[in-house]
N, C-alpha and C positions, 0 to 999 in steps of 0.2 A: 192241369199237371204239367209239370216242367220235364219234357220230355229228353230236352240234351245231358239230364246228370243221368239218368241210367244207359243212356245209348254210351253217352262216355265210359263207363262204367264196362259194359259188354267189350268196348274197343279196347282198354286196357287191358283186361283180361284176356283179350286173343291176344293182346304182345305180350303177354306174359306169358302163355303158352306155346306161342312161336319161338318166342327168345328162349324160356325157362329149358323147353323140352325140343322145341322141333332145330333151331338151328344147332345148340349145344349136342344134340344127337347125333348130330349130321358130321358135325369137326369132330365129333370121341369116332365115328365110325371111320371118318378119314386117316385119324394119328392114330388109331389100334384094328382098327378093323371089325369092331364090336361097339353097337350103342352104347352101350353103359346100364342100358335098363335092366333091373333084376325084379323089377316089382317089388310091389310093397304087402305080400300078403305071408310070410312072418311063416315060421315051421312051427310054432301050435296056436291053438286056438285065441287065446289071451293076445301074441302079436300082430294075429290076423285082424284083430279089430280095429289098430290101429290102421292098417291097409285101408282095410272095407270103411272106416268111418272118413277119413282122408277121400277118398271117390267121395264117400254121399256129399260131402261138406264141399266139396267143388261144386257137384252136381247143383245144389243151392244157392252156391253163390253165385252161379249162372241163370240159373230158374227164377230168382229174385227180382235180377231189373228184369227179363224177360213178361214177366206177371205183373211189374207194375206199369209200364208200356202198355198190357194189354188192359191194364185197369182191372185184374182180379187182385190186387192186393193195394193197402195203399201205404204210404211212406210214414214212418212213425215223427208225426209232428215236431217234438222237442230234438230230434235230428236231421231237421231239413230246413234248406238256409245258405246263404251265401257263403256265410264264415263253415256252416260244417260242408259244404260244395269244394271250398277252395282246401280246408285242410285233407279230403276225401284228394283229390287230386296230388297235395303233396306227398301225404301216405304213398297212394299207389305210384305214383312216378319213381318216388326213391326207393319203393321196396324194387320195384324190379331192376330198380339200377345195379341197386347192392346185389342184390342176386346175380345178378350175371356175372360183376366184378368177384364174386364169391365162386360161384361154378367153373371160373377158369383160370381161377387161382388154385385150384386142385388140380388141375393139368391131369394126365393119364390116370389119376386115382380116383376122376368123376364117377359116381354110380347114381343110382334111383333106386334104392332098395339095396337088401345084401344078400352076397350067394353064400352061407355059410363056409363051403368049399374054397372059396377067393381068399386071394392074399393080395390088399392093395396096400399102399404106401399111407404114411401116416401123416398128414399135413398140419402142421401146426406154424405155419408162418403166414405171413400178410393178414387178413382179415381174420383169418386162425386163429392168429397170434393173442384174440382180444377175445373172442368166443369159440367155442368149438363148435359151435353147428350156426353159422353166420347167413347159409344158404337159409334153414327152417327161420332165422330171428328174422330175415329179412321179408319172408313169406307171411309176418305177422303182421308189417303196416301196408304191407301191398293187401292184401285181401278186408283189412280192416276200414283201408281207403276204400273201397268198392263198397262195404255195407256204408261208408257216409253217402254214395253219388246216389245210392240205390237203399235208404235207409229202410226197410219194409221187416219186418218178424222173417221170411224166409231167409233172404239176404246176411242179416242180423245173425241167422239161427246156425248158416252155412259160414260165416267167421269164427265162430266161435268153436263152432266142429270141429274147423281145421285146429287151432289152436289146441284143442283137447287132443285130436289125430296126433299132433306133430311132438305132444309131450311122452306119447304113449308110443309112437315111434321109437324116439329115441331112447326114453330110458327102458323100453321092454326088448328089443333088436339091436340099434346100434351098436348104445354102451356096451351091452354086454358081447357084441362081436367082436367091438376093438380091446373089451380089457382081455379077450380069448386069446384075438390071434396077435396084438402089440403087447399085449404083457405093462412090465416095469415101466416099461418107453410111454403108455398110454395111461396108467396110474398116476406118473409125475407129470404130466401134462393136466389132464383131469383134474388135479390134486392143485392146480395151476390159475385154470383159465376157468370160465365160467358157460354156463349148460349156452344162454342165449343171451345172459348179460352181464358183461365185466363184471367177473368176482364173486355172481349170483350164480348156484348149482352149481360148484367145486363136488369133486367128491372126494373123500378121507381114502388114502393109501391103508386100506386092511384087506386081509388076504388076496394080496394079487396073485394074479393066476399071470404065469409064464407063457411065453409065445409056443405054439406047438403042444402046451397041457389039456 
């Protein structure tokens, strides 16, 4: 077994935890004096899932090269290979690029999770401008690059999690925080831009609810 695509694998993943969460934490705590973290476990049970399934789906996508390294699990054949090696590397490189280029282009409005009770600003420019949740679309080829270095059922099991976590996220929590507290402003946006791909998941302007309703 080719032991450099899962260790790769692990190494990208701690920059993308370092970058994603620990140094971005660190500038929201310097420019506001609060991390930004509100967690992801949602005020009833239905959002919670997407929280709680989000953790497991990491949890495996670490777990996965960890177990093929140690040789209990092994890499699913028809995905391992130089060409899916090197496309596993550009996945993961550019999702974490975009991400961070996406995380600080929110400026003061960064979070991780929402407080119901917050009011933060509504960003709809730079990488906004093209999707509204650029930060989750970018968290799609980075973790999907990680199941090519580390192709194995767990790994595999732990992209795909996320992916479901981060749809259930957003249209169970998000959407519905910002069409609460932006109103109009967040309907014609919506009604606009696409959920994670130009033009794809727009939503229809019917009963908006007002800022403060």
């Amino acid at each position: 077994m080719d032991i450099a695509m899962p260790t790769l694998g692990l190494a990208l993943l701690a920059l993308y935890g370092l970058l994603a969460f620990g140094v971005r934490m660190a500038v929201q705590m310097r420019r506001t004096g609060s991390t930004g973290f509100n967690g992801l476990r949602g005020a009833s049970g239905l959002e919670r899932v997407g929280g709680m399934l989000f953790a497991f789906a990491v949890v495996l996508c670490v777990a996965g090269p960890v177990l093929e390294l140690a040789h209990a699990v092994s890499p699913v054949e028809a995905l391992a290979g130089d060409g899916a090696d090197t496309l596993g590397v550009a996945l993961a490189c550019s999702g974490i690029a975009i991400t961070s280029v996406a995380q600080f282009a929110m400026g003061d409005a960064w979070r991780v999770g929402v407080d119901p009770s917050e009011r933060t600003e509504l960003v709809t420019n730079g990488p906004f401008s093209l999707v509204r949740n650029p930060i989750y679309a970018s968290m799609i080829p980075s973790f999907a690059g990680i199941a090519l270095l580390a192709p194995n059922a767990v790994t595999i099991a732990g992209a795909i999690g996320l992916m479901v976590a981060l749809e259930l996220q957003t249209r169970l929590t998000e959407e519905p925080y910002l069409a609460r507290i932006h109103g109009e402003p967040y309907a014609a946006y919506a009604s606009q831009v696409g959920r994670f791909l130009p033009g794809v998941g727009r939503l229809q302007r019917i009963g908006v609810a007002q800022p403060g309703a």
